[in-house]
C-alpha positions, 0 to 999 in steps of 0.5 A: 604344340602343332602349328594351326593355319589361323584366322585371327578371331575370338571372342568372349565377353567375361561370364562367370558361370556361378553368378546366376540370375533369374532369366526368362529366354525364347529361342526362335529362328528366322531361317527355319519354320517355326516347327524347328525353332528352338525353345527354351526356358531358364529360370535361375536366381533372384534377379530377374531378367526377360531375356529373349534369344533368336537367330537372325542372318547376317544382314544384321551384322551392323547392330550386331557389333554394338555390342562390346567385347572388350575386356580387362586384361589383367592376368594372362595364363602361361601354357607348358606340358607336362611329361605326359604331353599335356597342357598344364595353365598357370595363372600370373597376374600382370603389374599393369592390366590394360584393355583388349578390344577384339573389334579394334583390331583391323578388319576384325568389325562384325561388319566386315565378316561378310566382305571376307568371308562367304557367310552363307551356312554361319549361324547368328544368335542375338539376345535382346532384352525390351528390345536392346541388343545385350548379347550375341553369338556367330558360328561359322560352319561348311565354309571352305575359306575358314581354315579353322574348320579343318574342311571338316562339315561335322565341325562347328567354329564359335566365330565370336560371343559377346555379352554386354558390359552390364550384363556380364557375370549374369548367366548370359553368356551360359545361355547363349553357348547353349544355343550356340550348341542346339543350334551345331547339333540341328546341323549335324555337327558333333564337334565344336571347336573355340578360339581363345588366347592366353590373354583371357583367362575368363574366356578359357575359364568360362569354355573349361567349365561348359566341358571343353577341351584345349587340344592345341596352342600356338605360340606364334599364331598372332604375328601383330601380338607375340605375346599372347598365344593362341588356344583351340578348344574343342567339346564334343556335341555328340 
């Protein structure tokens, strides 16, 4: 296991990609003319929702954190290799589940992104339904202050992705990885990499079934949580 320069971010509200729903989505951008917007729809399942997806900048990141990211802990994954060098997970459920809050981490508020970092070519998805925030998703790319980015401007880093707590388990979460994927491959790049931890198997779960591949893990990444280890995912958009 190679030890990675980090920033302590993550993200993903819990999803299960099986559930579906029946979701109305319209892609556009704010940032680019409408001739590049990008559009789709998806309709899937019984339970309709009229979800409406778009890109927004920075400006909004207030709003942006309204929505929740914590989650349940109440299993965690322990990372060994085998004799071939690969990465073999084994769930273990704990005896006592506790609550994981991204955004009470110090610091760590949506807000603060931009009093840290230069934002300028991050991308910004937000999902709204009848005009509530339900879900979003941020992308950092092209800046030299995230080392996760490896100074690599084919590499995309999915900075955070949330689903509120009433709309998890629906397909959102689906939805918006697949912009989130449209949106890297508009900007040239052929690889998107995902932080996670060994605390949320449902994050890793979910990114093992969009594809992705754990290419690195970090025992001692996180310096305030020892025992959660950092997991770096990556899937070729090309």
């Amino acid at each position: 296991m190679r030890d990675i320069e980090y920033r302590p971010r993550t993200e993903l509200a819990k999803q299960c990609a099986s559930c579906r729903s029946e979701v109305s989505f319209t892609v556009q951008s704010n940032k680019q003319p409408s001739s590049n917007a990008i559009h789709s729809t998806s309709i899937i399942g019984p339970n309709p929702l009229a979800i409406e997806i778009t890109a927004e900048t920075h400006i909004t990141l207030p709003t942006y954190g309204s929505v929740s990211i914590a989650f349940e802990v109440d299993r965690i994954y322990e990372i060994t290799t085998n004799d071939a060098g690969q990465f073999e997970l084994t769930e273990r459920k704990l005896e006592k589940p506790y609550r994981k809050d991204y955004d009470e981490i110090p610091g760590n508020r949506p807000i603060n992104w931009s009093q840290c970092f230069d934002l300028t070519n991050w991308g910004f998805i937000v999902a709204r339904e009848n005009d509530r925030r339900v879900g979003g998703a941020a992308i950092a790319h092209n800046s030299a202050d995230i080392h996760l980015l490896e100074g690599n401007e084919k590499l995309a880093l999915l900075w955070d992705l949330r689903v509120s707590p009433d709309y998890r388990g629906r397909g959102l979460g689906l939805e918006i990885f697949q912009k989130v994927e449209e949106w890297c491959l508009s900007r040239g790049c052929t690889e998107l990499k995902i932080e996670t931890q060994s605390t949320n198997v449902s994050a890793c779960n979910f990114y093992k079934r969009q594809g992705c591949e754990l290419r690195a893990a970090n025992r001692f990444a996180y310096s305030d949580y020892p025992d959660e280890i950092q997991m770096l995912w990556y899937k070729s958009l090309s």
